[in-house]
C-alpha positions in Angstrom: 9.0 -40.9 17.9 6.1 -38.5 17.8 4.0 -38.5 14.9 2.7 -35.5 13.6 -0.9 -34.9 11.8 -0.9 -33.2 8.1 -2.1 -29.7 9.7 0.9 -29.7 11.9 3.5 -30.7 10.3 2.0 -27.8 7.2 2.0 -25.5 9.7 5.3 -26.4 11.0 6.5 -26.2 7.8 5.1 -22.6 7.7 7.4 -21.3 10.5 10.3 -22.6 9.0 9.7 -21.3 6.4 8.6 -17.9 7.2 5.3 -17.5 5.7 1.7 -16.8 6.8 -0.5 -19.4 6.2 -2.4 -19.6 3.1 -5.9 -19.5 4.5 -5.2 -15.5 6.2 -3.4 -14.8 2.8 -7.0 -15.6 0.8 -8.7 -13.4 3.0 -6.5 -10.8 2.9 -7.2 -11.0 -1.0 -10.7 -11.5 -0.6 -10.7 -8.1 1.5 -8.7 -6.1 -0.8 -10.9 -6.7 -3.6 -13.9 -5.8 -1.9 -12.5 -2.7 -0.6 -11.5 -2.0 -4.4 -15.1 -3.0 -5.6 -16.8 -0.8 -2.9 -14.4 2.5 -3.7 -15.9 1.9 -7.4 -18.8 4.3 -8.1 -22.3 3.1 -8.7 -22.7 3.2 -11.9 -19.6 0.8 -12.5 -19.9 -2.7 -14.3 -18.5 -4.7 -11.2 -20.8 -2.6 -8.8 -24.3 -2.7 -10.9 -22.9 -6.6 -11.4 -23.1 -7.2 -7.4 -26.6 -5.0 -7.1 -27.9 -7.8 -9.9 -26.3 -10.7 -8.3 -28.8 -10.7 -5.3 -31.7 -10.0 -6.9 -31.3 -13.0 -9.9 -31.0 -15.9 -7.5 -33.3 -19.0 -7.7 -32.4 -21.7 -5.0 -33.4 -24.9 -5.7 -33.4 -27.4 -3.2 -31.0 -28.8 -0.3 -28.7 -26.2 1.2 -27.7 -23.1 -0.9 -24.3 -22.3 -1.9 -22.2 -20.0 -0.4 -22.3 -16.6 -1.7 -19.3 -14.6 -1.9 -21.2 -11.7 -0.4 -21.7 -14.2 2.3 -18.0 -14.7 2.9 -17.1 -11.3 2.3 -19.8 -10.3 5.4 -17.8 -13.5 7.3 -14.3 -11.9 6.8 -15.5 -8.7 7.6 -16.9 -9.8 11.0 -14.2 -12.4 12.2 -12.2 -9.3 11.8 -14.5 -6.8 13.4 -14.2 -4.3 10.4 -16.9 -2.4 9.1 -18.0 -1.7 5.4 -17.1 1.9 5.8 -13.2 1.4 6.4 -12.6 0.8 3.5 -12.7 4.4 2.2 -9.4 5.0 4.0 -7.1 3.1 1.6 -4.4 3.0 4.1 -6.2 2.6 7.2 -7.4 -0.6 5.5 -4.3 -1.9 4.1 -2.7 -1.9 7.4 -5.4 -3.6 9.2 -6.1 -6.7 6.4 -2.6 -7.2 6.0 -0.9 -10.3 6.9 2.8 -10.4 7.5 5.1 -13.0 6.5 6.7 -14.6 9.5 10.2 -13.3 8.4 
């Protein structure tokens, strides 16, 4: 009998199923808010809030937390997409989106 670790057997599950994994489904979130932030103009709360947020910070000691501007710039290059893009709405939409596995 083979024995399957928790990873597998999820992602097992997954494919019977029929759904992407939960992991691309965040990022695809995390992408199509930013792309909603950045389309926002200037003068904006959300947008003046994210011009404040990087001036304001005070680290302390140890290692700092991760940013969501820093996982925002990750997403962005794991998928080699560019801040730009996301002017065209549905350029962008088709390439964030993750399909179900239907």
């Amino acid at each position: 009998m083979v024995r399957l670790s928790g990873i597998e057997l999820e992602m097992l599950t997954l494919e019977r199923v029929g759904v992407a994994p939960i992991v691309e489904k965040m990022v695809e979130t995390r992408l199509r808010w930013f792309a909603h932030v950045e389309r926002r103009p200037m003068d904006s709360a959300v947008r003046r809030v994210d011009q404040m947020e990087g001036s304001q910070i005070t680290r302390g000691r140890g290692r700092p937390r991760k940013t969501m501007r820093e996982t925002i710039r990750k997403d962005l290059e794991i998928n080699e997409l560019e801040k730009d893009m996301v002017f065209d709405r549905t350029l962008w939409r088709r390439l964030i989106h993750v399909a179900d596995r239907t």
